[in-house]
LOFI-532820 format. One line per field, with one value per atom (N, C-alpha, C): atom name; x, y, z. Coordinates in steps of 0.2 Angstrom, whole numbers. Layout:
<rs>
site	c(CA:...)
px	c(X:...)
py	c(Y:...)
pz	c(Z:...)
</rs>
This chain:
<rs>
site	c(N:CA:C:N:CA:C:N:CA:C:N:CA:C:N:CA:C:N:CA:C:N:CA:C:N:CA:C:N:CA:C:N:CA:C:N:CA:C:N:CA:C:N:CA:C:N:CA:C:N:CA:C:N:CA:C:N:CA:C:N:CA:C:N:CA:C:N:CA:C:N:CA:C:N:CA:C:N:CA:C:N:CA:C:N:CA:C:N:CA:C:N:CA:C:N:CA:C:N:CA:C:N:CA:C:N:CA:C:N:CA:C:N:CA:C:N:CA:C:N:CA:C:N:CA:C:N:CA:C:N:CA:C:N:CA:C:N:CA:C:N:CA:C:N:CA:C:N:CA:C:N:CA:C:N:CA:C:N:CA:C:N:CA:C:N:CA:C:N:CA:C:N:CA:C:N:CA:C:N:CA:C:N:CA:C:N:CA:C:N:CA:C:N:CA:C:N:CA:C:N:CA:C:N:CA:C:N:CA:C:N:CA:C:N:CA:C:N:CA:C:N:CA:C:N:CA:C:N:CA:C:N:CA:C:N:CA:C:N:CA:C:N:CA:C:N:CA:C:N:CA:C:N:CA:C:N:CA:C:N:CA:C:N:CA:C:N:CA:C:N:CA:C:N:CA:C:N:CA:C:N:CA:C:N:CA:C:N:CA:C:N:CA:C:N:CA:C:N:CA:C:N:CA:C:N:CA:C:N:CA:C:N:CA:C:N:CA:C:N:CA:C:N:CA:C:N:CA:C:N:CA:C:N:CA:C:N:CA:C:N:CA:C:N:CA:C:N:CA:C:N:CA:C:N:CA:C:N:CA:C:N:CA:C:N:CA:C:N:CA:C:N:CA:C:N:CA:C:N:CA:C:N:CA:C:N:CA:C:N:CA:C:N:CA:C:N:CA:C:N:CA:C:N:CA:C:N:CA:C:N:CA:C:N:CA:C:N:CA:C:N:CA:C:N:CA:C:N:CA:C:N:CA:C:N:CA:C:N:CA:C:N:CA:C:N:CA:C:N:CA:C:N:CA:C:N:CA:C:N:CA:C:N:CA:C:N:CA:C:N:CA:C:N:CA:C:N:CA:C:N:CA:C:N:CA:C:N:CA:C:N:CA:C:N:CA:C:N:CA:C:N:CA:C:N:CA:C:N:CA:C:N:CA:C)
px	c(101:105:101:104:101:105:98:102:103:106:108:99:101:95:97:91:94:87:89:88:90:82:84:90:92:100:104:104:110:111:114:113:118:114:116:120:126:128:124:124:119:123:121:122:122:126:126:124:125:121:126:124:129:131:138:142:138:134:130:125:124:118:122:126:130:133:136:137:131:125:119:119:117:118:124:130:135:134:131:129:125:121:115:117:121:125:128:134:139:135:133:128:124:121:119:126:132:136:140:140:142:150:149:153:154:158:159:158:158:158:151:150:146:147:139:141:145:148:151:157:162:165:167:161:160:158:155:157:163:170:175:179:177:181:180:172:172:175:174:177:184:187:194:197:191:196:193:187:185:188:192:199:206:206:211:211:204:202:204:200:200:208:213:219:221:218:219:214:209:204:201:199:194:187:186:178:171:165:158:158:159:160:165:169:177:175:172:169:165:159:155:157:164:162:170:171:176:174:171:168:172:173:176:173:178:174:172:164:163:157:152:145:141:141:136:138:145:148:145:141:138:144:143:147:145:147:144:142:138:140:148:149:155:159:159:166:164:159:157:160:157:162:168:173:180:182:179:181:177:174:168:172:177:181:185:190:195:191:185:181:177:175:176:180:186:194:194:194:196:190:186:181:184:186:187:192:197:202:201:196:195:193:188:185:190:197:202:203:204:210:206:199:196:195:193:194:200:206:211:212:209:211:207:200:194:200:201:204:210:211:216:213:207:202:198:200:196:191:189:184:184:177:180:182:189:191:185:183:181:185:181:186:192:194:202:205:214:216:219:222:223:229:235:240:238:232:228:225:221:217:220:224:229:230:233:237:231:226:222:219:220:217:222:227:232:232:229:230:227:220:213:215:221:223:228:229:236:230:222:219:215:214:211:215:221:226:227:227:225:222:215:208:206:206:207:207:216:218:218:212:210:206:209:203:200:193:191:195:190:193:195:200:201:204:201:204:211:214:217:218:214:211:218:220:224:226:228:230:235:234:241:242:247:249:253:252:256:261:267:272:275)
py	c(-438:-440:-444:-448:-453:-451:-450:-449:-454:-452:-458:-459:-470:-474:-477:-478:-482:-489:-493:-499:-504:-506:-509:-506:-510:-502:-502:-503:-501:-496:-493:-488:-488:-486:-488:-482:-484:-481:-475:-468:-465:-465:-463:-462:-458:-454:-447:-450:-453:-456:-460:-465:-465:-461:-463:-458:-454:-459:-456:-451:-452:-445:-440:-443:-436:-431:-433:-432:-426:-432:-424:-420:-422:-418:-411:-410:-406:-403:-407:-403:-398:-400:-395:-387:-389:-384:-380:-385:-379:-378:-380:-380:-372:-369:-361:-358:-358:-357:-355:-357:-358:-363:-368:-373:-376:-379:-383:-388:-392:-399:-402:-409:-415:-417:-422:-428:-432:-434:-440:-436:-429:-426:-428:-427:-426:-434:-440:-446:-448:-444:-446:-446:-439:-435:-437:-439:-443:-450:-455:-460:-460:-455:-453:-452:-447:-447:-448:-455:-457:-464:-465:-471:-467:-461:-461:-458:-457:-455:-465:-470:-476:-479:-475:-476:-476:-470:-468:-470:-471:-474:-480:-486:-491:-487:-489:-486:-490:-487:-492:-500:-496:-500:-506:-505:-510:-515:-512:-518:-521:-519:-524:-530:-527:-532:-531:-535:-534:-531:-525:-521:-517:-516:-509:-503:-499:-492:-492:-488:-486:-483:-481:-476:-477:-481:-487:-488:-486:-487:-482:-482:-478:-475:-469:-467:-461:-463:-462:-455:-451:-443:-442:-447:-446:-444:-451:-451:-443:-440:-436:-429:-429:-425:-425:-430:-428:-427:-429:-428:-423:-420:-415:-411:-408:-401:-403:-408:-410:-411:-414:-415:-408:-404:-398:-393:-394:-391:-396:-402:-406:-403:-402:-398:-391:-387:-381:-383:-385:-387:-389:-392:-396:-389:-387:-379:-374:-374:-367:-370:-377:-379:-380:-380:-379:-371:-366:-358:-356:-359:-356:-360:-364:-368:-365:-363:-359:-352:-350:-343:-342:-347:-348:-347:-349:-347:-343:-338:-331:-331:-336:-337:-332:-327:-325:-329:-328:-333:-331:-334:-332:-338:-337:-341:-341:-346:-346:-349:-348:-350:-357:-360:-369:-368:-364:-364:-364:-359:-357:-365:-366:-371:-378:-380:-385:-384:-379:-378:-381:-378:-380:-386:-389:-397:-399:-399:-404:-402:-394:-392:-398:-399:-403:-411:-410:-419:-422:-417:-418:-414:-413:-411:-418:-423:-430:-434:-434:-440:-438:-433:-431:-434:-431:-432:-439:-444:-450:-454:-453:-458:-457:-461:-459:-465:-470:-475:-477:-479:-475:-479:-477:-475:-483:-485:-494:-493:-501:-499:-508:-508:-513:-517:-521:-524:-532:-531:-537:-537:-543:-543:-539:-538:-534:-537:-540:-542:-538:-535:-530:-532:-530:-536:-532)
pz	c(863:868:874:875:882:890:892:900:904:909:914:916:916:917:922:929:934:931:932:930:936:940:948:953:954:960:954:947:944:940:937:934:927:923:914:911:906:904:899:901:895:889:884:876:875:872:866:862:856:851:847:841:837:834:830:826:820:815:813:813:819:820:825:828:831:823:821:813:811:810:809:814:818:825:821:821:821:812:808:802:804:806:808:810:814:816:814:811:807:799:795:790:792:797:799:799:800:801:795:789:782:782:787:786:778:774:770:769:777:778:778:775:773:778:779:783:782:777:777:780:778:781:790:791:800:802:800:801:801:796:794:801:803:808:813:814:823:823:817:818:821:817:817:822:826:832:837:838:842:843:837:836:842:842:845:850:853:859:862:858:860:861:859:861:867:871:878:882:880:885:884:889:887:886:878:878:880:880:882:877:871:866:864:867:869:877:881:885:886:879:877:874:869:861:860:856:852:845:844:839:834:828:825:825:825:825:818:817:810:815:808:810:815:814:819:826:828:835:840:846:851:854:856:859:867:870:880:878:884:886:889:893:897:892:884:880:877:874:870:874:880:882:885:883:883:875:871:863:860:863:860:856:860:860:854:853:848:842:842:834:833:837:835:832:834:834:825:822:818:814:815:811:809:812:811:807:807:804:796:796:789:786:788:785:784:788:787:780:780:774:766:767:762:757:765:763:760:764:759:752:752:744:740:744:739:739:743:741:735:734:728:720:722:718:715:720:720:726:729:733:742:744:751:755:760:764:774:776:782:788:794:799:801:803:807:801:800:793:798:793:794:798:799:804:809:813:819:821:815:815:817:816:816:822:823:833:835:836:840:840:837:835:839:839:840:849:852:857:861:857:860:859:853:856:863:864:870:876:876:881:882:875:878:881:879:881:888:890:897:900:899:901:900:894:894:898:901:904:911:913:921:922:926:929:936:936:941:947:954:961:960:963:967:975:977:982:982:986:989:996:994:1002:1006:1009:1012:1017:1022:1027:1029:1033:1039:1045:1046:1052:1057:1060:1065:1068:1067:1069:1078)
</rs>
């Protein structure tokens, strides 16, 4: 991750990184943890919902360029922590629904089952569209004439 750069008096957007490496970044993790999930899995997931995070909010990426999201697209600290929580939550989510299909198998289930899991996703989508839609401070400057 890149921290905030001041750059003469101005000061630069930092980066969380692109989606691809945020992706290893999150295997790493869940992978100690006995996740199911691949990276292609977890690129799938962040593309996904940093498409619909970009619903609610103009992203860093949308005021550069007329860009598509895929792996390759940077994604801010700011944006990462508003979408952190829900690509987590879509994570869990993908893992409840794989433990119960292994359990159909005979396989042991561990974690949150896909009902819980799914709530929760959906909690953390209606906490971005929230959090999203917020622009910064303005002001409105114009004459008054005091009558």
């Amino acid at each position: 991750m890149t921290l905030l750069l001041h750059v003469g008096d101005t000061l630069q957007i930092s980066k969380a990184g692109e989606i691809h490496a945020l992706a290893a970044d999150l295997l790493d993790e869940y992978q100690t943890m006995g996740y199911s999930l691949v990276q292609e899995d977890l690129e799938t997931i962040l593309i996904n919902d940093y498409k619909f995070y970009a619903g609610w909010a103009y992203t860093q990426e949308q005021r550069k360029a007329d860009q598509k999201i895929d792996k390759d697209t940077v994604i801010s600290i700011g944006e990462w922590g508003i979408i952190s929580q829900m690509i987590r939550h879509h994570c869990d989510y993908m893992h409840a629904q794989r433990m119960e299909a292994s359990g159909s198998l005979g396989g042991e289930r561990f974690g949150l089952d896909s009902i819980t899991a799914r709530q929760n996703y959906e909690a953390a989508q209606l906490d971005v569209k929230k959090d999203a839609f917020v622009e910064p401070v303005f002001t409105i400057d114009f004459d008054y004439v005091k009558p």
